[in-house]
N, C-alpha and C positions, 0 to 999 in steps of 0.2 A: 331386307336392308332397312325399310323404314322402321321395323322393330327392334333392329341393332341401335338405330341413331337415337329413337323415343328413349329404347334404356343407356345410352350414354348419357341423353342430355338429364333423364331423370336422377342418374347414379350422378352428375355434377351437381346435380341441384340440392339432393340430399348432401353430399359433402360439405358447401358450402353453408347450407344450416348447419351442418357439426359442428363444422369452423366458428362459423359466425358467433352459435352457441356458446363454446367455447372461449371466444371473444370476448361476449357482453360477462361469462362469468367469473372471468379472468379480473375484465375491472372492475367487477363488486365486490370483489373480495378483496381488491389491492388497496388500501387506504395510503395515503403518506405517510401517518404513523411507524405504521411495518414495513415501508421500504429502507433499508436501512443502507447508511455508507460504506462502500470499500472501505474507505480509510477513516478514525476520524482522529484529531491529536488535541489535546487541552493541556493547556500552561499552565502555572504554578496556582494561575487565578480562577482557573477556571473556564478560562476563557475559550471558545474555539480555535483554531487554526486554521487558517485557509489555506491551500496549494498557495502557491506563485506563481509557476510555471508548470502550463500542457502542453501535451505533447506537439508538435516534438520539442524535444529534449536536446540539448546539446552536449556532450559528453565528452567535453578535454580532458588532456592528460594520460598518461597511462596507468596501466595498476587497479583497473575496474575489477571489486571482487569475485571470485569465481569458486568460492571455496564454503559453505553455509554455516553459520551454527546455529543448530538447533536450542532453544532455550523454552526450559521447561518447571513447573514447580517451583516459582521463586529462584529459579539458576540464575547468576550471572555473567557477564562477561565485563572487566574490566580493561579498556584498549592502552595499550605503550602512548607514550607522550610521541605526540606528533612533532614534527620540528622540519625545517629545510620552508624554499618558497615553491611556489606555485602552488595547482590542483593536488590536494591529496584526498583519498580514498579511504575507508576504514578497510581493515582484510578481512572482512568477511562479510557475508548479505545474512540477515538476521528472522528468523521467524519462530514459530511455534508447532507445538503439536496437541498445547492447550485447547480445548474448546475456546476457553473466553481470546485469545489471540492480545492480551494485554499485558504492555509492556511500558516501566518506566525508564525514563532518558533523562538522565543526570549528566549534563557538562561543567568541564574546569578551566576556568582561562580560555573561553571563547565558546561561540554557539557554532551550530554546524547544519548544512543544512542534511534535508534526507530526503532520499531517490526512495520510490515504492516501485517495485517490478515485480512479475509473476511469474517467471521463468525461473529456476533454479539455478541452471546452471551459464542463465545468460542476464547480466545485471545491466545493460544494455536496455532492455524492453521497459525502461520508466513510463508509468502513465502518468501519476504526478510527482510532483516535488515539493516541499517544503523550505522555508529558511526558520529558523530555532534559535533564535538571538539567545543568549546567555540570562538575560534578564528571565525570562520566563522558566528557568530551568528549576527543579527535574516539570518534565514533560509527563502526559500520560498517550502514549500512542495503542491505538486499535488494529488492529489488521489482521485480516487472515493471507497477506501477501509477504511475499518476502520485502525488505528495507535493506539501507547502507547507507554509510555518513558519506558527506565531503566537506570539506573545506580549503575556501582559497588563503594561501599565504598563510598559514596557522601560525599562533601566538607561540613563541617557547614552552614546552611543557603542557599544552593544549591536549584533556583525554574529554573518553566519553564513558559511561556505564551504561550497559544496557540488563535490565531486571525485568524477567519476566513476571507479570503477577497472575496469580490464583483465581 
């Protein structure tokens, strides 16, 4: 009995050195440097973009995209001119199959903001969000996540492009 318990506690002890080893070499090897953003978006200037809004998220309206497109090699997708009031949606949640996950966002007649989610087929699970005033357009967005527009009350004739790059 007392041989069972000697080697339980020594088989915890070594574990915990794995761990721990494990541990200290986990952060010598993580710099800031190479930790890098989910998301990251730059305006026309260069500039960073920050979220706005974490979660949670609040998701008026109906018409949340459930449909993907895939955007690849310079593709693009050009969206119909928005119109009517309230919450609109763009119809579809946007990603890649690129390595580099870089895409430019070009708006007309208003900015719009953008939902980042991870789920495919549920555009719902926003971790952040963005607002994309027009002034800063076209955009460069990052992401190995799926994306979708909204905007409140859109201006007549209000689109968006989205261009994948290389």
């Amino acid at each position: 009995m007392k041989k069972r318990m000697l080697g339980s506690i020594l088989g915890l002890l070594f574990i915990s050195f794995i761990l721990g080893s494990t541990t200290v070499f986990a952060e010598e090897t993580n710099s800031e440097d190479e930790i890098q953003p989910e998301v990251t978006i730059y305006d026309n200037e260069g500039n960073l973009v920050e979220p706005i809004v974490q979660p949670p998220i609040s998701l008026l309206g109906a018409g949340l995209p459930t449909k993907v497109k895939y955007l690849n090699n310079s593709q693009s997708y050009q969206s119909s001119e928005f119109s009517a009031s309230g919450r609109r949606y763009s119809g579809y949640s946007f990603t890649t199959n690129n390595a580099s996950g870089k895409f430019k966002l070009t708006f007309k007649k208003g900015g719009f903001g953008v939902n980042i989610h991870t789920w495919v087929g549920y555009p719902g699970d926003v971790f952040e969000s963005y607002n994309l005033p027009l002034s800063g357009s076209p955009y460069t967005l990052i992401t190995d996540h799926y994306f979708y527009f909204v905007v409140d009350n859109p201006n007549a004739g209000q689109t968006y492009k989205v261009t994948a790059i290389k």
